[in-house]
C-alpha positions in Angstrom: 120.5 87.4 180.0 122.8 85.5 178.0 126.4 86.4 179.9 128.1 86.6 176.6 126.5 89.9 176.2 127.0 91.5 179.5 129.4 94.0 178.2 126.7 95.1 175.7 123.8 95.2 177.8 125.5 96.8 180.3 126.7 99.9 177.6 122.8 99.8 176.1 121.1 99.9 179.8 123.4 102.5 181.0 123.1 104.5 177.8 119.0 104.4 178.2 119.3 105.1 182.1 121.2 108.9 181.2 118.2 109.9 178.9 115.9 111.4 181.8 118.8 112.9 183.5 119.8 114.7 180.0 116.1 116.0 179.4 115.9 114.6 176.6 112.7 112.6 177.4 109.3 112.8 178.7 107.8 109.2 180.4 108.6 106.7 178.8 109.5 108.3 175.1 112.8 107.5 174.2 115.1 104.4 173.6 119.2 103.9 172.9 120.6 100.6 171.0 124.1 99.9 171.0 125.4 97.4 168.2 128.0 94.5 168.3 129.5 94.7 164.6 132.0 91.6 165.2 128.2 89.4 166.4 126.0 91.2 164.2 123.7 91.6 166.8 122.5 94.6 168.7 121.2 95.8 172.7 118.0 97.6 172.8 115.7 98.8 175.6 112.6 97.0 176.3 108.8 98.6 175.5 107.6 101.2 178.5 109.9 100.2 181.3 110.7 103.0 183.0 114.5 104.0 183.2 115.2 103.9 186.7 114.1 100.0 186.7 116.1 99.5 184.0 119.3 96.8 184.4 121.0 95.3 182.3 118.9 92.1 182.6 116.3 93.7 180.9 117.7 95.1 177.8 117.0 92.9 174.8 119.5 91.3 172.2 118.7 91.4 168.7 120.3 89.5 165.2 120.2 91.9 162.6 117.3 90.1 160.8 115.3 90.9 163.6 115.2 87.4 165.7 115.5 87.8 170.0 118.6 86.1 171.0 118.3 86.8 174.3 115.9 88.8 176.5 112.7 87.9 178.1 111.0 91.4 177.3 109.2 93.0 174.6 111.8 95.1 173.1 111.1 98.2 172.0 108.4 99.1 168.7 111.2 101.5 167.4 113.4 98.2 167.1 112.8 97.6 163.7 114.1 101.5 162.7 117.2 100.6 164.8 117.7 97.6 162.4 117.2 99.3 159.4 119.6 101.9 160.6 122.4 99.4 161.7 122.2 97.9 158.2 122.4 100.5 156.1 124.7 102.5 158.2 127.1 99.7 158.4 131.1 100.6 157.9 130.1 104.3 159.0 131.1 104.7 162.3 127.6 104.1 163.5 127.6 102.0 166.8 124.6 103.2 168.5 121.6 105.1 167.6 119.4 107.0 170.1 115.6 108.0 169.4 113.8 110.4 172.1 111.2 113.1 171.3 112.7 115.8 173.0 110.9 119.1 172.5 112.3 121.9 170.4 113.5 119.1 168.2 110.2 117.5 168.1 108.7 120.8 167.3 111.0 121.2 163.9 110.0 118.0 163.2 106.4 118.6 163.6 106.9 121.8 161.0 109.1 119.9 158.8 111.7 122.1 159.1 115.6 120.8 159.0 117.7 122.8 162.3 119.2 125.0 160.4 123.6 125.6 160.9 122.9 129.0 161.9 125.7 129.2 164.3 129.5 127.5 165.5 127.9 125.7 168.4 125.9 123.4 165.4 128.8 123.6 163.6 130.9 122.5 166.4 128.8 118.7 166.3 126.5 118.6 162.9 128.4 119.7 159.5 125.7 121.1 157.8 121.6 121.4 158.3 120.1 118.3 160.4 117.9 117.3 157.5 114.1 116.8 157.9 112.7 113.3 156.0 109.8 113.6 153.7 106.2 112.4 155.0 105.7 108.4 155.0 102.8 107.3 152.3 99.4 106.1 153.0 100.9 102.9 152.0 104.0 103.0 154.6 102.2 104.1 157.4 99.8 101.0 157.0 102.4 98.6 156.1 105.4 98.1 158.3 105.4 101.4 159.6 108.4 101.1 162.0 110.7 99.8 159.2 109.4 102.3 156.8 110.5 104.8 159.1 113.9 103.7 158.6 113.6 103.7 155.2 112.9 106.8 155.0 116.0 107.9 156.9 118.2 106.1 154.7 116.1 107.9 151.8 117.8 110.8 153.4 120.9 110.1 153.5 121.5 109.0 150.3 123.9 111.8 149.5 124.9 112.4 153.4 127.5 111.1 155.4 125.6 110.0 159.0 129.8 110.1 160.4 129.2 114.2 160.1 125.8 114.9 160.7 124.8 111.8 163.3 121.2 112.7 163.1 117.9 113.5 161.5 114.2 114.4 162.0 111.5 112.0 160.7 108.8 114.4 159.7 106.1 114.8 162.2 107.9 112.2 164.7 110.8 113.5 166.2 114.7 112.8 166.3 117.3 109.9 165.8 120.9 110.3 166.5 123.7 107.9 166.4 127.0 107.7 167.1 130.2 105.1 168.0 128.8 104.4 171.2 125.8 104.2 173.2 127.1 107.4 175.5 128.2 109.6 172.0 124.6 108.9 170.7 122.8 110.5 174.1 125.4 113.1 173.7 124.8 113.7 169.9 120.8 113.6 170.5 121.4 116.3 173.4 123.0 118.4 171.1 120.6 118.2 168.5 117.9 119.7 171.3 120.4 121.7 172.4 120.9 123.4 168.6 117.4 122.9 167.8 116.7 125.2 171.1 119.3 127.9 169.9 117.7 128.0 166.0 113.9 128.2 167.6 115.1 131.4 169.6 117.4 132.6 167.0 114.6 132.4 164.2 112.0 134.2 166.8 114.3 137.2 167.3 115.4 136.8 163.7 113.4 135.1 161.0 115.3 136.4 158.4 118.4 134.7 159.6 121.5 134.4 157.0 122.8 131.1 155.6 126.0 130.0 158.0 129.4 130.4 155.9 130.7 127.5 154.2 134.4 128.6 155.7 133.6 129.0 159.1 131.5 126.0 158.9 134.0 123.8 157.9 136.5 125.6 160.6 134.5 124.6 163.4 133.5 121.4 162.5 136.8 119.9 161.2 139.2 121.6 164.1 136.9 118.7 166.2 136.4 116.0 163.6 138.7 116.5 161.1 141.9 114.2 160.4 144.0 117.9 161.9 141.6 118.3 164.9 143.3 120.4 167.6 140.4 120.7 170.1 140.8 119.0 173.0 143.9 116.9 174.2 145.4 114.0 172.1 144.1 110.4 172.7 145.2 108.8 175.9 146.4 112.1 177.3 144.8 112.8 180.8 145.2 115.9 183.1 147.0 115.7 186.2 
């Protein structure tokens, strides 16, 4: 590993190492990457090494046209979705991006079904639905799938800001989340399962559920996000 990238590596390996403890993974299925705007160049776990193994001597550096600038692993086959994700997200707060196939997620993905805001805990992280993409063609599956699979996020996005609702739900593939850092991704993809668990139950005991209001929707999300937030203590503040 090239030692100007330690502090990198070192973000994108421990990122990847808290994805079995979170649940959020099965095996091998799941990957963080953690960007360096100022290099243009981005960390990302190599293919099917477990996480426990995992140092920071294994994760795998990236330009942003693709190229390994330092690594001596496969890295992952999402990589190319991480790419196209880092490059159209660029300027939007988007540092890192997380992909796992976590279950009740996975399983709203599988129907092509958004996670609905049904509730304030969603409205506490995502502002708004967690939108589903539409099905890849005939032509993007057998072309350069992994990129089209970006693509199609972006597609997604075109009229969404990723800052406010750091994740999605590739149609019959499972979940991406992102975030300013490698550790706010993991915690963004956990409460996507964690909201995707809630709506599963909620629309069981209730399929008939209501739309969430707009007002408390943007109560909850913007008392945490907003430019006024007033949850939690002020930056730099610590408890004693």
């Amino acid at each position: 590993m090239d030692p100007a990238f330690n502090a990198l590596c070192e973000e994108c390996a421990e990122a990847n190492r808290a994805l079995p403890g979170s649940g959020l993974v099965d095996l091998t299925f799941g990957n963080v990457s953690v960007l360096d705007p100022a290099r243009g160049v981005f960390a990302i776990k190599p293919s099917g090494v477990v996480y426990d193994r995992l140092i920071p001597g294994d994760i795998v550096v990236l330009d942003l046209d693709g190229n390994i600038v330092s690594g001596r692993l496969r890295p992952s086959s999402d990589t190319p979705t991480h790419r196209r994700l880092y490059r159209a997200f660029a300027g939007k707060g988007v540092r890192a991006v997380v992909h796992t196939h976590s279950r009740k997620a996975v399983a709203f993905a599988q129907a092509g079904r958004p996670v609905p805001c049904l509730g304030t805990t969603h409205a506490d992280h995502f502002h708004g639905d967690v939108p589903v993409t539409r099905d890849l063609s005939e032509a993007e599956i057998n072309g350069d799938y992994e990129w089209a699979t970006g693509d199609v996020i972006v597609e997604t996005f075109a009229d969404r800001n990723p800052a406010v609702v750091p994740a999605v739900l590739v149609r019959r593939h499972g979940p991406f989340a992102w975030g300013p850092s490698g550790a706010k991704a993991v915690e963004n993809a956990l409460a996507l399962e964690i909201c995707a668990d809630m709506a599963f139950h909620t629309l069981t005991l209730a399929p008939d559920a209501t739309a969430f209001p707009q007002a408390l929707l943007d109560k909850h999300f913007l008392r945490k996000h907003g430019k006024n937030a007033y949850y939690g203590q002020p930056h730099g503040t610590t408890a004693r």
